[in-house]
Phi, psi and omega in degrees: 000141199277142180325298196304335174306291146329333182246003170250322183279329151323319210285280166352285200292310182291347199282313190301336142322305211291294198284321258238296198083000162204140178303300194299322182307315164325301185321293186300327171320303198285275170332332133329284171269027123308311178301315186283336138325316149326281183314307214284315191277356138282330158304291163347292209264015174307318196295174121017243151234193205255314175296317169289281204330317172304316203286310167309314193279344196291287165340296160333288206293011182247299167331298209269358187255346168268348197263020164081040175135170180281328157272357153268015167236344169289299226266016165260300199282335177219031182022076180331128193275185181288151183049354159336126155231168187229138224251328167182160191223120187264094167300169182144187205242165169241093157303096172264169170320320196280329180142189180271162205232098178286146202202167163250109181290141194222106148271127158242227175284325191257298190208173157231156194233124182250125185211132167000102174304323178223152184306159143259096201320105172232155167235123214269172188306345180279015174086351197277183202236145170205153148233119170252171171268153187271087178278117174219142171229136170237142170294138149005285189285342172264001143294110187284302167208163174243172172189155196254168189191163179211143177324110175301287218269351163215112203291312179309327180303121174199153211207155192232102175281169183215069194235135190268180193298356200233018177059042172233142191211137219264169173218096171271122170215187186083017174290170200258337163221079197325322196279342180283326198284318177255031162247039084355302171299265166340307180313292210292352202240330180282024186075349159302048222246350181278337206261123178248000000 
């Protein structure tokens, strides 16, 4: 942590001391939202760059406010089944060959689903270019496990692994708030998908 970061979160913990009165509650406050700093400036600096990323999540947020909410842009990108429900829309990256992929994870009742903040360039064998969004659904019922796991040489680094009964497997990280996400992940796979 850089010095000055340090001499503002002291500063802070005493002012909240001085009005508050109690310490250990302060501690947690401040730490709490340290973690979530943590998310937030690993999720940011995953892309690319920092302006598309901005540029991406600003974009998201224009998408979900014409498609009138978060739950009509799941059941428009994945034309949601009978009795679907969506249980949470997570941001973070899909870690690929190519690199992490920024994105929304849509848990719901049935599967989760991931799909792309921007589009992607791919090219099919005739040379030709097309861009799409970058989709992967997997069902429920076809999850073997989920667990959460991190980068051995930088422990900060943390990813929500995903493999299924068929041997394949996803690294969702970069989340803005890991430990809710993945005890979100875990509820919907251990059949808790009603528990919020």
């Amino acid at each position: 942590m850089h010095a000055r970061a340090k001499m503002l979160r002291l500063m802070l913990i005493k002012l909240c001391v001085d009005s508050a009165g109690s310490k250990g509650q302060v501690v947690h406050w401040v730490s709490k939202l340290s973690r979530r700093a943590q998310g937030f400036r690993e999720h940011v600096t995953l892309g690319p760059k920092i302006s598309e990323t901005v540029k991406g999540k600003l974009s998201l947020g224009a998408k979900i406010l014409q498609a009138g909410g978060i739950e009509r842009v799941f059941r428009k990108a994945f034309t949601a089944e009978k009795g679907e429900r969506l249980v949470k829309a997570l941001q973070c990256y899909l870690y690929t060959t190519g690199g992490p992929i920024a994105g929304m994870l849509f848990v719901s009742t049935k599967r989760i689903a991931f799909r792309s903040d921007r589009p992607v360039t791919v090219t099919s064998p005739k040379g030709d270019v097309a861009r799409v969004s970058y989709k992967v659904v997997v069902p429920l019922k076809r999850i073997d496990k989920v667990r959460p796991s991190e980068n051995f040489d930088r422990p900060e680094e943390k990813y929500i692994h995903v493999a299924t009964v068929d041997g394949f497997e996803f690294w969702f990280m970069g989340f803005v708030s890991y430990q809710r996400s993945c005890k979100y992940m875990q509820q919907v796979i251990g059949g808790g998908a009603e528990l919020q």
